[in-house]
VEXTORBA-63708 format. One record per residue (C-alpha): residue in one letter; x, y, z. Coordinates in Angstrom, 3 decimals, padded with zeros to 6 digits. Example, Ala and Ser with C-alpha at 12.3 -4.5 7.8 and 13.67 -1.06 7.14 Angstrom:
<recs>
REC  resn         X         Y         Z
REC     A   012.300  -004.500   007.800
REC     S   013.670  -001.060   007.140
</recs>
This chain:
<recs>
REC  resn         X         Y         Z
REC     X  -097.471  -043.814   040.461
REC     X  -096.647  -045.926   044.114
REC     X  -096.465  -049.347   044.689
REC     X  -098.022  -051.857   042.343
REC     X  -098.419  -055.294   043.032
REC     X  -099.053  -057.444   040.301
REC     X  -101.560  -060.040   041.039
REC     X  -100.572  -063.840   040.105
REC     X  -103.287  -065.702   041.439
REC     X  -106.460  -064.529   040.078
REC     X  -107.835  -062.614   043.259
REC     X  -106.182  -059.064   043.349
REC     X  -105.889  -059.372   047.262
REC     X  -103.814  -061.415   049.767
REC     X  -105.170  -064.441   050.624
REC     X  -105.639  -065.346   054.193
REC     X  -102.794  -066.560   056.223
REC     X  -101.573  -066.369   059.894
REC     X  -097.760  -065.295   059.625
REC     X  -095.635  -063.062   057.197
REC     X  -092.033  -063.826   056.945
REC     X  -089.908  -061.346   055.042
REC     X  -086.144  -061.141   054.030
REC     X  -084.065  -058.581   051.842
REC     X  -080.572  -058.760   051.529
REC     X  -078.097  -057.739   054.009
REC     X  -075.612  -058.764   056.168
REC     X  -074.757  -062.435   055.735
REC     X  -078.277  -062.926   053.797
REC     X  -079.446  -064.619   056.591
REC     X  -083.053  -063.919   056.358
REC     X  -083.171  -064.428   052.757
REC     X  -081.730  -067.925   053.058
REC     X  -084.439  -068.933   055.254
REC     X  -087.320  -067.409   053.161
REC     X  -086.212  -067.946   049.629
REC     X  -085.649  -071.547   051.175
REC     X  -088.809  -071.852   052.319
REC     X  -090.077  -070.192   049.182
REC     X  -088.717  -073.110   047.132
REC     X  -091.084  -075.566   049.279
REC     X  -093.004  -077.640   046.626
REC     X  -095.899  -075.629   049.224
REC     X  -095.077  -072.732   048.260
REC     X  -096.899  -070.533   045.707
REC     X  -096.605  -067.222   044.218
REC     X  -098.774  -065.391   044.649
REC     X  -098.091  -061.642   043.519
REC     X  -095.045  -059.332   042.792
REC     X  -094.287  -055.752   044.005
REC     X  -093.161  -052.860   041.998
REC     X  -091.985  -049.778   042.663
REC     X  -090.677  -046.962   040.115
REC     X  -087.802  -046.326   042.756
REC     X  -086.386  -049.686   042.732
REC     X  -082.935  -049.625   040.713
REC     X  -083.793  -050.160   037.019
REC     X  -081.987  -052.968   035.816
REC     X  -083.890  -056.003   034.975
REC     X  -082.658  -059.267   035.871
REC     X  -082.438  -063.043   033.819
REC     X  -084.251  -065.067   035.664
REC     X  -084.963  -068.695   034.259
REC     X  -084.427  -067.587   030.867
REC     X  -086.991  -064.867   031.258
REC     X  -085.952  -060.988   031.231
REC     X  -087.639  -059.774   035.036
REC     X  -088.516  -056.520   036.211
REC     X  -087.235  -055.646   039.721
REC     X  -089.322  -056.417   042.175
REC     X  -090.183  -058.040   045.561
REC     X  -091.761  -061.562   045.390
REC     X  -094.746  -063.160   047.196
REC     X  -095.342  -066.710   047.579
REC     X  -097.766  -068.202   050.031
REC     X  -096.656  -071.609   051.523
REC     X  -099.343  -074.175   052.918
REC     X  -097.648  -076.250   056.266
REC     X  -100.083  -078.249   058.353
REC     X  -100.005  -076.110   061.413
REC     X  -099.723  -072.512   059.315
REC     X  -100.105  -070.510   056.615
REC     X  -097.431  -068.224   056.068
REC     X  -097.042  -065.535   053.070
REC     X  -093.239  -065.340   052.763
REC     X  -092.042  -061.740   050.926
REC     X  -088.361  -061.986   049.645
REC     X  -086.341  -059.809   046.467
REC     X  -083.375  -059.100   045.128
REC     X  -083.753  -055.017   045.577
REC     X  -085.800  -052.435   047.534
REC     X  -086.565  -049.015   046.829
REC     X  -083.991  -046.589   046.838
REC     X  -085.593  -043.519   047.849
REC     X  -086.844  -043.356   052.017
REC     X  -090.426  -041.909   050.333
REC     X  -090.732  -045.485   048.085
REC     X  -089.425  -047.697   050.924
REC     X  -091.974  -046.396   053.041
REC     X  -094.990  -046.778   049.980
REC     X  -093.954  -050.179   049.684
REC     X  -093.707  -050.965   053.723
REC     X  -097.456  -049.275   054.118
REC     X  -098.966  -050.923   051.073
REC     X  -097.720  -054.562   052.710
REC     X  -098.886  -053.444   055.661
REC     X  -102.244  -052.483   054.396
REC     X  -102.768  -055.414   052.465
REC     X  -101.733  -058.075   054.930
REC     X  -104.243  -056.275   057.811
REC     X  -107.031  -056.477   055.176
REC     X  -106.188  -060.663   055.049
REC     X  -106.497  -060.797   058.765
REC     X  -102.924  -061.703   059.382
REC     X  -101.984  -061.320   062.641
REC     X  -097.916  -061.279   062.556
REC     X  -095.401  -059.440   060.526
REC     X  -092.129  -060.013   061.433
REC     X  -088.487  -059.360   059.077
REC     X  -085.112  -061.684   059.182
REC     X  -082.261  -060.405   059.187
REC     X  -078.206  -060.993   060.091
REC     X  -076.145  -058.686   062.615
REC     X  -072.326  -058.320   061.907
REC     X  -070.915  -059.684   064.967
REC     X  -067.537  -061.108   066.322
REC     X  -066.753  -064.624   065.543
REC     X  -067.980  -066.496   068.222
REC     X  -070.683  -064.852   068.592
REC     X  -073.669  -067.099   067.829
REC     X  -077.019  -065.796   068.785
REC     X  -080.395  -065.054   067.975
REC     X  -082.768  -062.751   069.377
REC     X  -086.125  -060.122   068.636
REC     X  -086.758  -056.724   068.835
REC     X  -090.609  -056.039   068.661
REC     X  -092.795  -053.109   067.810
REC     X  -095.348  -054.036   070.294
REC     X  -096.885  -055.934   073.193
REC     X  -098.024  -058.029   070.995
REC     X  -095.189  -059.454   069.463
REC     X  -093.410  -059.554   072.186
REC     X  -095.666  -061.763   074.281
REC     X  -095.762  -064.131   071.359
REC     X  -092.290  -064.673   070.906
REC     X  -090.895  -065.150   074.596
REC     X  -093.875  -067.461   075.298
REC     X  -092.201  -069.266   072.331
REC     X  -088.469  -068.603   074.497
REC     X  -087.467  -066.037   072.229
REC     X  -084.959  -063.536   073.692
REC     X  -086.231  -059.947   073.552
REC     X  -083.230  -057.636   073.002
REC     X  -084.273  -053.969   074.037
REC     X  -080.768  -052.118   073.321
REC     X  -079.359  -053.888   070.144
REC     X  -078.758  -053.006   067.156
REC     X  -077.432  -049.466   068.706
REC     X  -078.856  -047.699   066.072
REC     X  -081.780  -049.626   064.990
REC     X  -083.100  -051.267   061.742
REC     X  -083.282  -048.933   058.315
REC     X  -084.391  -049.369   054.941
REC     X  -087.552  -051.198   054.343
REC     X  -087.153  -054.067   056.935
REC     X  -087.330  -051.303   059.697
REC     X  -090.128  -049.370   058.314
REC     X  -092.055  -053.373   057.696
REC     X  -090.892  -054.480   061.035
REC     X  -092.036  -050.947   063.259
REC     X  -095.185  -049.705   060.956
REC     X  -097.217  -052.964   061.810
REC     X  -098.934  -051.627   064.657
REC     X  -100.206  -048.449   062.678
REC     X  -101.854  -050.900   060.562
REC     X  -103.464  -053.030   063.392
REC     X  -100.674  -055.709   062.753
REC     X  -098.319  -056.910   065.053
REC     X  -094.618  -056.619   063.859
REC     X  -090.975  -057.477   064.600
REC     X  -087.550  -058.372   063.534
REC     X  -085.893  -061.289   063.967
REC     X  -081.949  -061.022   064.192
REC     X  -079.341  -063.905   063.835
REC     X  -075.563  -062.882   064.270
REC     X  -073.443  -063.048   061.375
REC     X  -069.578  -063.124   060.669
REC     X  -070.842  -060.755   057.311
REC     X  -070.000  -063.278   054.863
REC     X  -071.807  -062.354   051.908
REC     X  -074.016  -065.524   052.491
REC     X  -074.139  -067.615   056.192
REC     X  -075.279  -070.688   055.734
REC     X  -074.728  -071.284   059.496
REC     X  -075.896  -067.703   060.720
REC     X  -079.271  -068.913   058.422
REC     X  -079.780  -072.483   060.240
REC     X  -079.511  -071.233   063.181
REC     X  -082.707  -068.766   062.645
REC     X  -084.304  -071.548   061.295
REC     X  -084.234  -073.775   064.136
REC     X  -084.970  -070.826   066.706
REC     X  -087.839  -069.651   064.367
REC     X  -089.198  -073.435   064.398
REC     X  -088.815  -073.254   068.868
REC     X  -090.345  -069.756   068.882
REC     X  -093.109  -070.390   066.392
REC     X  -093.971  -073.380   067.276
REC     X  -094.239  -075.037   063.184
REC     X  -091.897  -076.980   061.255
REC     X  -089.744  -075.060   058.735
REC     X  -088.251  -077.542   056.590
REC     X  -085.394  -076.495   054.057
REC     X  -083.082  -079.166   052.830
REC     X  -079.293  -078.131   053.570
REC     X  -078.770  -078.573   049.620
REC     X  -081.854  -075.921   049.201
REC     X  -079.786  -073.501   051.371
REC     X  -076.397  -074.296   049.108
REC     X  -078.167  -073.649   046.098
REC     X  -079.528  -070.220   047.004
REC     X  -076.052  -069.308   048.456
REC     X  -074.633  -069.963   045.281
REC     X  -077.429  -068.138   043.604
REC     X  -076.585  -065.003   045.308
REC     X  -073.019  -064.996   044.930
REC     X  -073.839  -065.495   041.038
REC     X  -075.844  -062.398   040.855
REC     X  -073.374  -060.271   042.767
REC     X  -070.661  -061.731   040.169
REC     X  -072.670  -060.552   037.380
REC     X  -074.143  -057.600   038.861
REC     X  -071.375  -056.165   040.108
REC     X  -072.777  -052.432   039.900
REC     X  -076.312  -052.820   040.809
REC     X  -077.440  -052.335   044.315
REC     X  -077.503  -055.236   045.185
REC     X  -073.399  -055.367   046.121
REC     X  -074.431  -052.266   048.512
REC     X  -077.133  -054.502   050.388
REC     X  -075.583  -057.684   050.381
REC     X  -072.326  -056.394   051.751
REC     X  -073.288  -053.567   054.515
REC     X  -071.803  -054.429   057.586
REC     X  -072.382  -051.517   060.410
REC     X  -072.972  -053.397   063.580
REC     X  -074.336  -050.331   064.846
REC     X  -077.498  -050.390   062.943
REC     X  -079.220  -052.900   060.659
REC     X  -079.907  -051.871   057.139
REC     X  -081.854  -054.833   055.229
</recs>
């Protein structure tokens, strides 16, 4: 058995949209305050979950009901976009299931016609140090971007991206799907709120749509993800929430 995605929505396939954001923790849980944020929209719908029998097995509470662990999608509905927004608590813990998982996304989102794949993630970086920028797997996504004013970075992280937001951010083009990450610099608090807005607005310039998340959205999932590493204490998710190698990006 690989990756299973459990269909929500009645159609066992990804329905068509033009932009896939995804976030797992990591340093600062940047990304995943701007997805599960935008995940939250009253937009936003999910649409499927993803299993995999090498994600940690510990199932998690989650609004009263006992979850498996898994990687959630929702679809959100803006006026300019449609974007299909992938966010968890966990990834796979073997290289062999984090790549499964990374090709079966891949697979699925070509098959919808999306065109964009791109990860966000923090950086551990200085104080002080307040930027945002892209790395890209292709011509593609690089052309979008920096007509957008993105800044391509083509030496940082030193020693790249690893885990499954390298393998979805670099695999896109095998796929026929353009793919990137997105990187906002992070003190490595366990959540930056700031680090997070900042992304938000750049993503907004870049992509050219309206991301709305309401600052008290933001708070909440902060204080959602400190919770679980309180009561959590030794699942992964301590591990992925807390890595802070500035050398390389693990999310």
């Amino acid at each position: 058995m690989t990756t299973k995605i459990d269909w929500l929505a009645g159609k066992k396939e990804l329905p068509a949209h033009d932009l896939f954001l995804a976030a797992l923790p990591g340093v600062g849980n940047v990304g995943k305050l701007v997805v599960d944020g935008l995940a939250k929209s009253p937009d936003a719908k999910l649409v499927a979950r993803v299993l995999h029998p090498d994600m940690p097995p510990q199932a998690l509470l989650t609004d009263s009901r006992l979850t498996p662990p898994h990687l959630a999608l929702h679809l959100l509905k803006l006026n300019e976009k449609t974007i299909l927004l992938l966010s968890g608590e966990v990834q796979p813990l073997s290289p062999r299931g984090q790549f499964e998982v990374a090709s079966e996304l891949l697979l699925q989102a070509a098959k919808s016609g999306c065109e964009h794949v791109f990860v966000l993630a923090g950086l551990s970086s200085e104080p002080g140090v307040e930027e945002v920028f892209a790395i890209c797997a292709d011509d593609a996504a690089e052309e979008m971007l920096s007509s957008g004013g993105a800044t391509i970075s083509t030496d940082r992280p030193e020693g790249g991206v690893i885990g499954l937001a390298g393998l979805l951010s670099s695999l896109g083009p095998v796929y026929g799907v353009s793919s990137g990450c997105i990187i906002s610099t992070s003190i490595g608090n366990s959540v930056d709120i700031h680090s997070a807005e900042r992304m938000r607005l750049a993503l907004q310039n870049w992509l050219n749509v309206e991301l709305p998340i309401p600052i008290t959205t933001t708070e909440a999932i902060a204080e959602r993800i400190e919770k679980l590493m309180a009561e959590y204490p030794d699942s992964s998710l301590g591990r992925e929430l807390l890595e802070d190698n500035s050398t390389s990006l693990y999310a």
